[in-house]
Steps between C-alpha positions, in 0.01 A plus 500: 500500500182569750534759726232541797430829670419587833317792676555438846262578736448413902134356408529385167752495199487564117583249280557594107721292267708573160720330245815657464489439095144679467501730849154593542402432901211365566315497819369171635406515795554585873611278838372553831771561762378209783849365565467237180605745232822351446347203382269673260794753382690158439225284327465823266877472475441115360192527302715803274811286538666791613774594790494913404287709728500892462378715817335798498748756754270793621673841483345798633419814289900645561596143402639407878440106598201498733381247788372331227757435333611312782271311541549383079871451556444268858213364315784390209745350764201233584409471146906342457434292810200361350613440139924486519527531159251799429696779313324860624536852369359823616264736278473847664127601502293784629111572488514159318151398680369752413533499151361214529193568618477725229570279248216239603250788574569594112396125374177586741467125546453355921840498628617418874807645720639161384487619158688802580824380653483216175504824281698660691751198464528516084527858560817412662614234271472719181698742667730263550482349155508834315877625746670152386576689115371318196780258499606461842370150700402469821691185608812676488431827641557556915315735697783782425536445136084596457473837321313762741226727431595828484355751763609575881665252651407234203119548546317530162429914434098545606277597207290840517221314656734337750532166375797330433646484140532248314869395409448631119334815597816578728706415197320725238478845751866439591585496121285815505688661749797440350389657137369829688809487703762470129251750375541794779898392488504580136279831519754672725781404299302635231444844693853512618607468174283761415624727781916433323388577171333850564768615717759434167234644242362750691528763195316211269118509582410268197738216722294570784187434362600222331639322765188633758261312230720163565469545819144549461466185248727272762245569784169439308684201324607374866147588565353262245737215592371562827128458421582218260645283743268599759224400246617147415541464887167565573393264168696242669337508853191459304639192301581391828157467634371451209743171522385421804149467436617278177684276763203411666598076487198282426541384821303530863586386799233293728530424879360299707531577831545257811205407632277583235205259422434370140202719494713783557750391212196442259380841530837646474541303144161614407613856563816513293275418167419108545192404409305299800491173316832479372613556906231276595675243274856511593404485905302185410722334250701216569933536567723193482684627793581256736458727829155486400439141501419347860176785506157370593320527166315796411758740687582778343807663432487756822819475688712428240526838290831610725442904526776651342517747229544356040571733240298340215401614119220628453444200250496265786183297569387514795595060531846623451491768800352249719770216359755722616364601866495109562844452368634750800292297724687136365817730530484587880355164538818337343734737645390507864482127503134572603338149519760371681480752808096471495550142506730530823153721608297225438373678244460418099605741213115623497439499814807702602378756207162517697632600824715715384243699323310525816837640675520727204166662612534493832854642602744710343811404420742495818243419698405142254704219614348597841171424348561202321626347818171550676316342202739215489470404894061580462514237209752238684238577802186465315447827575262696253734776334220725570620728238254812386713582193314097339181622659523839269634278229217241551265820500679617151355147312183508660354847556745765385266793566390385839144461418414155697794572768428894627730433840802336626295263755327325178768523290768306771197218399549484103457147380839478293830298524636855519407515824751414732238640768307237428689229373813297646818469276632722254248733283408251157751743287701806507310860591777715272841471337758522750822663494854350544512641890166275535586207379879489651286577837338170456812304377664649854285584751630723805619268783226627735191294647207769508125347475325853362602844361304820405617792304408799753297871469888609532634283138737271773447143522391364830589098575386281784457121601171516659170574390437700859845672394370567135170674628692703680686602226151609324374714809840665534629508146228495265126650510489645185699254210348207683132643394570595149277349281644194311 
């Protein structure tokens, strides 16, 4: 069965995976805490046909439960109201994240924090994995049935260098232990012994040196059992990582990230090894998907490559990565009855994609259906959106090093269909691939009726209805992100 792993986090969480036949965690990814994770935690849920979560549980160095682990265990209460059926167990962790880290900076390949709390998530899985026993399944196990690490309080025993162990490392120094422990047992019996014998045979010196020679032999042959075992131990830490290294799958993980253009996403394929052509290629080749059709012709794919993050071979062509980005597009499409709720926007499929990308850019999260609402009462109005994230975009296509268009005045005057400055109406295509929050803003727009907005020196958004109130809004709100270059 698939199991999915979760380090929790208040900003963003983990996400590895496993297969309780093979049980090697992988990481794949990471979701941003913005109030939709449940949907994302249960779409991962779906697309590994799975119901089996395991949670990370931070412990603090003594092993006590710690604010945070409050916060995983409330966090696990929602995660049941959100998906009834979800069956959740607990991993203890410590220092997990930071194992992590070390783990990427090791590969010394470009990682983000994302990338972290994803490692940091098969970290937890394999721990989990490695407690259920060789034959033991997870479907049948409860939260008290799981074995627990050994240590205070059931946190894994820190290593020299104050990271934690690894379940098989505990396992192999506490079968040290208990050698050195049998061996010092059967020394004193041996010296007791010892002690009986010359007190009977005190008039026989020849007894006495025999039996102080056995007692001589026992310790340095305890001694050698002793540096045997501690021997193989240390060969077997050192199969261990030598393992690990062997276990690196042919896999890799790519993301696409909300709001990224398909610029962006070409020079991210370029960078994990494909050649420009071949990427050139699969952005420009044609896809029988039917969320495509109804496009003006020549529009490219940008807006449909739905950010998320694909674990992929490292045989895949770069058609195939792209194949599958559009895929979770038709899938959020299908599932969110999509075309339906733009239509009751007056909006088509594309152009509901195409606002949405611009609400993508311009607002963050919460703040989006607030945003698409203005947009949607400017367009009913015949209102120019007056958007500067198309005028950057229209800049990008144009002049992308700002040669011809050296300030904002002449740039606000780029001849594009971009340019909702400039031009009535909806921009001609999408400016970036927009997240789910985006384009559920669009399908249900706050029920506000705000003319303008501007995001403020401060990050807050400022709203108003009239253009007198918008200025204002500028002079009090905004004097320096209002002059940023575009």
């Amino acid at each position: 069965m698939k199991i999915v792993g979760l380090d929790v986090g208040e900003k963003r969480i983990g996400v590895a995976k496993a297969d309780s036949d093979t049980r090697i965690a992988i990481p794949v990814g990471f979701i941003e805490v913005n109030g939709l994770e449940w949907q994302e935690i249960a779409r991962t849920a779906r697309m590994n046909n799975t119901n089996y979560f395991v949670l990370g549980l931070p412990r603090s160095n003594e092993g006590n439960e710690t604010q945070q682990s409050l916060y995983v265990r409330n966090f696990a209460k929602t995660l049941l109201q959100a998906i009834p059926d979800a069956k959740i167990r607990f991993q203890d962790e410590s220092l997990t994240s930071v194992v992590a880290e070390e783990r990427l900076r090791a590969r010394k390949k470009k990682y983000v924090k994302g990338d972290i709390d994803a490692e940091a998530a098969a970290i937890i899985l394999q721990d989990f994995l490695e407690n259920l026993g060789a034959s033991a399944s997870p479907g049948n196990l409860s939260v008290e049935d799981l074995p627990r690490p050994t240590g205070s309080g059931g946190a894994p025993e820190p290593r020299n260098d104050g990271r934690e162990g690894s379940v098989s490392e505990t396992k192999g120094l506490q079968e040290l232990q208990k050698v050195k422990d049998f061996a010092e047992k059967q020394s004193d019996k041996v010296i007791l012994n010892t002690k009986k014998v010359k007190h009977k045979m005190k008039s026989s010196t020849k007894w006495i040196t025999a039996i102080m020679i056995l007692v001589i032999l026992g310790l340095i042959g305890t001694g050698v059992v002793l540096l045997v075992k501690e021997q193989r131990h240390q060969e077997y830490l050192a199969w261990l990582e030598e393992q690990e290294a062997k276990m690196e799958p042919e896999v890799f993980n790519f993301m696409i990230r909300p709001g990224e253009t398909i610029y962006e996403v070409k020079n991210s394929l370029i960078e994990v090894g494909y050649p420009e052509t071949e990427v050139d290629e699969a952005l420009n080749a044609s896809y029988s998907y039917s969320f495509l059709q109804g496009r003006p012709e020549g529009a490219t794919l940008e807006g449909y490559l739905f950010g998320e993050t694909h674990e992929f071979y490292k045989s895949a062509t770069a058609k195939e990565v792209i194949e599958t980005f559009l895929k979770g597009m038709g899938d959020v499409i299908r599932e969110n009855d999509l075309e339906k709720k733009y239509a009751e926007q007056g909006l088509s499929l594309f152009e509901g994609i195409t606002l949405a990308s611009v609400v993508q850019k311009e607002a963050p999260s919460p703040e989006q259906p607030t945003v698409a609402q203005v947009f949607l009462s400017r367009l009913n109005a015949g209102i120019p959106l007056g958007s500067d994230v198309t005028v950057s975009y229209a800049l990008d296509t144009v002049d992308p090093d700002r040669q011809t268009y050296q300030d904002n005045q002449a740039a606000l005057t780029v001849d594009s269909c971009y340019n909702t400055r400039v031009h009535a109406g909806l921009p001609c295509g999408p400016i970036s691939n927009p997240g789910l929050s985006a384009l559920l803003a669009v399908a249900n727009p706050s029920d506000t009726s705000y003319l303008y907005f501007l995001t403020g020196d401060d990050g807050m958004m400022y709203y108003s209805y009239t253009e007198s109130e918008h200025n204002q809004n500028i002079v009090s709100h905004c004097q320096k992100l209002c002059n940023v270059s575009l």
